[in-house]
C-alpha positions as CSV (number, residue, x, y, z in Angstrom):
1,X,-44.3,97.9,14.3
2,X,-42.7,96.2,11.3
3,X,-40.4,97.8,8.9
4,X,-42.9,98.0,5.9
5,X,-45.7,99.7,7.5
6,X,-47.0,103.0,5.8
7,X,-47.8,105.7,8.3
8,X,-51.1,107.2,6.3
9,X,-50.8,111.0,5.3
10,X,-52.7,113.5,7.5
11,X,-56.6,113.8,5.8
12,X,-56.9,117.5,4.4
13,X,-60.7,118.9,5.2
14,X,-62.9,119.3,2.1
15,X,-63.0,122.9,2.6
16,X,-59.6,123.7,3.1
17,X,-56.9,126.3,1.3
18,X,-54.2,123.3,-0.4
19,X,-52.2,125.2,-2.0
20,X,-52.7,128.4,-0.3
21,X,-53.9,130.3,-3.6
22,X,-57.3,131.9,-2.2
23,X,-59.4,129.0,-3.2
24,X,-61.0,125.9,-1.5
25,X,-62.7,123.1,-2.7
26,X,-66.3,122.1,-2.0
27,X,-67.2,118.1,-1.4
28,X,-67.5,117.6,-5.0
29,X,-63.7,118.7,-5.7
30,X,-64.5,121.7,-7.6
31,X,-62.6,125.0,-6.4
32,X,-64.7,127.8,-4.8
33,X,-63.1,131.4,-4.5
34,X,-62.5,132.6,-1.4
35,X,-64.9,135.9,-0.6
36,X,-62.9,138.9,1.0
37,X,-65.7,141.5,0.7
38,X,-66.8,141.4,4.3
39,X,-62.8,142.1,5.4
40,X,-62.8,144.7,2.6
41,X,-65.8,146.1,3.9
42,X,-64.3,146.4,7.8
43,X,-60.5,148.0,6.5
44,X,-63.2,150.5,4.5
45,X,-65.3,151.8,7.4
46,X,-63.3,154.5,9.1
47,X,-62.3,155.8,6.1
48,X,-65.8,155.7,5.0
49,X,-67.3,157.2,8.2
50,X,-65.0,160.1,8.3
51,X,-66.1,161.0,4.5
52,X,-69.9,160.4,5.4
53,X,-69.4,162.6,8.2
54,X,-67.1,165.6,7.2
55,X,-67.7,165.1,3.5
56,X,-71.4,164.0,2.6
57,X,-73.7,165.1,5.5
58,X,-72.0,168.4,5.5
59,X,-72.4,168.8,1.6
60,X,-76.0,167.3,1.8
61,X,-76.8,169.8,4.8
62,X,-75.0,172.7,2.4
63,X,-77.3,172.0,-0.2
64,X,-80.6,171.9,2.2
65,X,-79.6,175.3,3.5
66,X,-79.2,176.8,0.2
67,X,-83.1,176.4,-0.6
68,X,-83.8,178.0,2.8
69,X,-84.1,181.7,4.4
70,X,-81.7,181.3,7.4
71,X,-80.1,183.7,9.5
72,X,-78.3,181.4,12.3
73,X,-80.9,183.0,14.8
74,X,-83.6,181.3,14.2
75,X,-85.0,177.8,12.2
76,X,-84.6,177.8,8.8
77,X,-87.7,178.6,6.4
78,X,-87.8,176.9,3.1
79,X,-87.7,179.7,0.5
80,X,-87.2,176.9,-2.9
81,X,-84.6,178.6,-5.2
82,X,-85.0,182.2,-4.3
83,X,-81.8,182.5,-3.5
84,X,-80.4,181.0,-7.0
85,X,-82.5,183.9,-8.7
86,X,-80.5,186.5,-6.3
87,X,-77.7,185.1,-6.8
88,X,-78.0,185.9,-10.8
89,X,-78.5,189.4,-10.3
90,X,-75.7,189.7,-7.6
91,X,-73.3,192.0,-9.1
92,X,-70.7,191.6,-6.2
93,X,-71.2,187.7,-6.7
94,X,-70.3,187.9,-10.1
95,X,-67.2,190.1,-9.2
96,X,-66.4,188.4,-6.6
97,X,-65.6,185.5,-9.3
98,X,-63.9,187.6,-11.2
99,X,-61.3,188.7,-8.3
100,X,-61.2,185.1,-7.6
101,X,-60.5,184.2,-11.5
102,X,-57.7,186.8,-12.0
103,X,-55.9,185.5,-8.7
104,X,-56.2,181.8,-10.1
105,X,-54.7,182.9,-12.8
106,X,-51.7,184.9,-11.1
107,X,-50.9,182.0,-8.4
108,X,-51.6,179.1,-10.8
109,X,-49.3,180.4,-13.5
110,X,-46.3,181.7,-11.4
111,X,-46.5,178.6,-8.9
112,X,-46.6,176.1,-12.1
113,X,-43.7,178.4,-13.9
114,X,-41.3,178.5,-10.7
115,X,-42.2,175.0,-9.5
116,X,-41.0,173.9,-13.5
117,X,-37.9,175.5,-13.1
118,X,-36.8,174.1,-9.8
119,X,-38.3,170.7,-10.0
120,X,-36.0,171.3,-13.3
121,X,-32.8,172.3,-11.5
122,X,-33.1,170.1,-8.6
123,X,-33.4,167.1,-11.2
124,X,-30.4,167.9,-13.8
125,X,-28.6,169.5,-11.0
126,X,-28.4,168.4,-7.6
127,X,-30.7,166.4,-5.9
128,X,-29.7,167.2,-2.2
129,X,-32.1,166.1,0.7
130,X,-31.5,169.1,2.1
131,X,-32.3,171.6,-0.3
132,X,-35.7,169.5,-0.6
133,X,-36.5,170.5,3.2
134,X,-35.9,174.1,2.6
135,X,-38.3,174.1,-0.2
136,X,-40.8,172.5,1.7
137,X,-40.2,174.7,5.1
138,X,-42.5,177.6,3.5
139,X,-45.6,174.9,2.3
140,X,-45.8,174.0,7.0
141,X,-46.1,177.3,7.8
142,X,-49.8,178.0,8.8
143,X,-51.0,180.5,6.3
144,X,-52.4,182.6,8.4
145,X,-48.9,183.2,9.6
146,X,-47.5,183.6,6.6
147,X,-50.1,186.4,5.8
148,X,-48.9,188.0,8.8
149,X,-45.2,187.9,8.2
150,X,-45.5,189.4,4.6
151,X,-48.0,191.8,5.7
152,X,-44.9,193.0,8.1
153,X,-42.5,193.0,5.6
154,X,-44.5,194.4,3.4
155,X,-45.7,197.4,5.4
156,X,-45.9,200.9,3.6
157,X,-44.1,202.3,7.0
158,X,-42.7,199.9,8.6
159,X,-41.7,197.2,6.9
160,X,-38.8,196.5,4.9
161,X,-39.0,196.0,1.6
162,X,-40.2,199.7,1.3
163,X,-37.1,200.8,3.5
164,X,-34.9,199.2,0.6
165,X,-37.0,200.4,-2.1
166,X,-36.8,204.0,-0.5
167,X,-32.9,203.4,-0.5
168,X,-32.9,202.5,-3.8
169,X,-35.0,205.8,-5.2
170,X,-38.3,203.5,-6.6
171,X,-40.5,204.9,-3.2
172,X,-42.9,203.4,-0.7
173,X,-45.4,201.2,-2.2
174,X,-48.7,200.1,-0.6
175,X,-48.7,196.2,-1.6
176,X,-51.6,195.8,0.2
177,X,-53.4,199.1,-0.1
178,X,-53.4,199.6,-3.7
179,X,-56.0,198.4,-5.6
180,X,-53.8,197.9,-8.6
181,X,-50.8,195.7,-6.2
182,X,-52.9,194.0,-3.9
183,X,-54.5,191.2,-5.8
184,X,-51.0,190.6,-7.7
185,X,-49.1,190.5,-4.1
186,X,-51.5,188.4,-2.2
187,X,-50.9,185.9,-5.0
188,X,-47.3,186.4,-4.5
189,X,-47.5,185.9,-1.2
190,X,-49.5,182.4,-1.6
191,X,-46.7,181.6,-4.6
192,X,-44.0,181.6,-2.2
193,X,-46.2,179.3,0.3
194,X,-46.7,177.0,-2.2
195,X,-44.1,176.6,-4.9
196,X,-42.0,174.1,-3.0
197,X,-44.3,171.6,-2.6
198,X,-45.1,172.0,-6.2
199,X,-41.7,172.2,-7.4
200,X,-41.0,168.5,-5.1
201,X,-44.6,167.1,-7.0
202,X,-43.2,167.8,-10.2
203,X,-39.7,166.4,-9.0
204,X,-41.0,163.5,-8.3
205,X,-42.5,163.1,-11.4
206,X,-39.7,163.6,-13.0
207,X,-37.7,161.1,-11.3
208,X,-40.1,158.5,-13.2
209,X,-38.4,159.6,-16.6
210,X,-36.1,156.6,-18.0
211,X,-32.7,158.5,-17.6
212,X,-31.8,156.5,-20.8
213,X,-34.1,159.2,-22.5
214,X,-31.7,162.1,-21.7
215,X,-28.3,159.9,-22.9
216,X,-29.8,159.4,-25.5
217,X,-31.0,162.7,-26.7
218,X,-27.7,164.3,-25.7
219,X,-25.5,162.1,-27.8
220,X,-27.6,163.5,-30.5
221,X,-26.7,166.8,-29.7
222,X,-29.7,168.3,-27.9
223,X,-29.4,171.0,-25.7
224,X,-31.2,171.1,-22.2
225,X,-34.2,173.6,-23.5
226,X,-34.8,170.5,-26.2
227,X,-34.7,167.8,-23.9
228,X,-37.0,169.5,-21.3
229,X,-39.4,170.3,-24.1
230,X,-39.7,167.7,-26.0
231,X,-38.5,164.3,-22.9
232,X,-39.6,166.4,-19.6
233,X,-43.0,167.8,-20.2
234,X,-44.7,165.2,-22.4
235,X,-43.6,162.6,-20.0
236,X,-44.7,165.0,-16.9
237,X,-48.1,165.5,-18.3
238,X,-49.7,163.1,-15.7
239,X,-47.6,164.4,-13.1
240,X,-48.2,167.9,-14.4
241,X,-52.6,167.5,-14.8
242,X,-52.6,166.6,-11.2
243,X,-50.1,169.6,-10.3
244,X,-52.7,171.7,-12.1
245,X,-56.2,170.6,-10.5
246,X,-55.3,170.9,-7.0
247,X,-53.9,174.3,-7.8
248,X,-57.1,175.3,-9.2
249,X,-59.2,173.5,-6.6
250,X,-56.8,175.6,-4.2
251,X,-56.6,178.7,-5.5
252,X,-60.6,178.8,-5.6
253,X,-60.5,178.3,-2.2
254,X,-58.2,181.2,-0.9
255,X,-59.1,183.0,2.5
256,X,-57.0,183.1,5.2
257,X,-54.4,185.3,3.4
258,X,-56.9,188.2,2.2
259,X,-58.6,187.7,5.6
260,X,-55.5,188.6,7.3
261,X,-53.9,191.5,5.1
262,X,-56.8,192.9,3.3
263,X,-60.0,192.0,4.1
264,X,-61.7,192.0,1.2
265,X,-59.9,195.5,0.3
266,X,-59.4,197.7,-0.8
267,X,-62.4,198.7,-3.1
268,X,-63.2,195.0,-3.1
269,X,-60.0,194.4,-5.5
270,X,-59.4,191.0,-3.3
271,X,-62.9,190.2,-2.2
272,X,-62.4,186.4,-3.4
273,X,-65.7,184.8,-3.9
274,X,-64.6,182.3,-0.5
275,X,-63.9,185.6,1.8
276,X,-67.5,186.7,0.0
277,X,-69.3,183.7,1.4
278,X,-67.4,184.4,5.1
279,X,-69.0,187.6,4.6
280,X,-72.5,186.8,3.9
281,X,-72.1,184.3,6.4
282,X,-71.2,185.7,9.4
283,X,-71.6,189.3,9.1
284,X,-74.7,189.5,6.8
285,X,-76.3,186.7,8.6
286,X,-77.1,185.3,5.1
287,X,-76.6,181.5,5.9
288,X,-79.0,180.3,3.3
289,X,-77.7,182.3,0.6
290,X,-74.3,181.8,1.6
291,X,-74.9,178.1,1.2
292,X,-76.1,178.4,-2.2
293,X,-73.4,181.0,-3.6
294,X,-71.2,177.5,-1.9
295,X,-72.7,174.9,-3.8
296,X,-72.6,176.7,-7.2
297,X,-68.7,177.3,-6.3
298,X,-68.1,173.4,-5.8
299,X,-70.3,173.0,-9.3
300,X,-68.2,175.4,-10.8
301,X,-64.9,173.8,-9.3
302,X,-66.5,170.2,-10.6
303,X,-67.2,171.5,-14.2
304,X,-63.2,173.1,-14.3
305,X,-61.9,170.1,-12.8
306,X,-62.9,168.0,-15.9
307,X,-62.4,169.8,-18.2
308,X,-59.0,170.2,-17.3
309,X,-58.3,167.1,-16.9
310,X,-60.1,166.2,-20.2
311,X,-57.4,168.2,-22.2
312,X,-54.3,167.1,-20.9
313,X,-55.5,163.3,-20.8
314,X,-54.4,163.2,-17.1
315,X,-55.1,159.5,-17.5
316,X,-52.7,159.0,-19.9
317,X,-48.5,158.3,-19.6
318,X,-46.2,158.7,-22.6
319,X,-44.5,156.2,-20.7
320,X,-46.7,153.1,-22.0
């Protein structure tokens, strides 16, 4: 082979990636886009066959049963919206949101106030590992345990709380028992569940703060109150919208807590409208109304949910 000869570069196929930027070119040298919609499509299936399964066809079956008079003993019977027209007249429906409402109220305002003010301390304080696993310890309990624990503790007899308030001089106090404590202590019960993981949520928010922000503010002289008023929360508001709808969304949905201390009781002062459903469920035998008294809950829950998130602009950073 003589010392001049040119080996010829390898031929590239018309088709082929060159440059490796998710394009080929056709035979005529123009660039066609590669199409990942069929790979899309396969990394998209579990995920949408487990919310077809567990989400839509249960929701869809819900709503079916909800225009039908069924008792679980025998086939349903298409009644049309009979049971909408009870369920307008249903005094204990109506109470049963109201129950439901005050405790949303009670958890979502004590859980959002105590999560604040450790989110708060854990982020201007310390910001130990540790004390992060403690605070999340009480959220993996079950709940059903944790309505048995406090329902130990909390025992008019035995349990206690009372022992040390009876030490104390205050006197035995049925938590449970009393139609005036028992709403506010089951919500206590759930805020002490709960207001770890909300406290690390809002933590985490707050780590997305520019600390510049608070050198800045306290080389003009403001205090801590200033700089969580007017740095923390408008910059947390995201953070904070999302904090807020999946409280709601989960304080709507309380049950296994009154189902395991109350029941309902006493004098239907915690008969939340989900433990009201249970009820006309499976000891009524009321499937069909059940399921509508269900799907005007999640219509409810939809109608709250954007409206809440409507007025704090949850799509919105302070940050931009």
């Amino acid at each position: 082979m003589g010392a001049d000869t040119a080996v010829a570069p390898p031929q590239k196929s018309a088709g082929a990636d060159p440059d490796g930027s998710g394009t080929a070119r056709t035979k005529g040298g123009a660039r066609r886009k590669r199409d990942d919609r069929k790979a899309a499509w396969l990394f998209l299936a579990p995920a949408l066959t487990g919310f077809a399964l567990f989400y839509a066809y249960p929701t869809l079956r819900g709503i079916y049963y909800s225009l039908t008079d069924y008792n679980l003993l025998t086939d349903p019977a298409f009644a049309g919206v009979d049971n909408y027209r009870h369920l307008i007249g249903d005094e204990q429906f109506f109470n049963a949101l109201k129950v439901t409402g005050y405790y949303v109220v009670l958890n979502i305002g004590a859980q959002t106030v105590l999560g604040l003010l450790l989110a708060t301390l854990m982020h201007r304080l310390t910001r130990s590992v540790a004390l992060r696993a403690i605070l999340l310890v009480p959220w993996l309990v079950p709940n059903v345990t944790v309505g048995l624990l406090w329902m130990w503790m909390l025992d008019a007899n035995l349990g206690f709380v009372n022992h040390i308030l009876e030490a104390l001089g205050v006197g035995a106090t049925g938590f449970f028992t009393s139609p005036t404590w028992a709403m506010p202590t089951v919500a206590g019960v759930n805020t002490w569940a709960y207001s770890g993981y909300t406290a690390l949520l809002l933590y985490a928010g707050m780590l997305q703060v520019p600390h510049h922000l608070y050198e800045s503010a306290s080389l003009d002289g403001a205090g801590e109150w200033r700089m969580f008023t007017r740095i923390t929360l408008p910059l947390l508001r995201p953070v904070l919208a999302l904090v807020l709808v999946v409280s709601l969304i989960g304080s709507f949905q309380i049950f296994d807590t009154v189902a395991v201390t109350t029941k309902g009781g006493p004098v239907s002062a915690t008969r939340v409208i989900y433990f009201y459903i249970y009820e006309q469920a499976f000891t009524n035998f009321r499937m069909g109304y059940a399921s509508a008294v269900a799907v005007v809950l999640a219509v409810i829950l939809g109608v709250l949910t954007a409206v809440q998130m409507r007025l704090l602009r949850a799509s919105r950073s302070d940050l931009a």
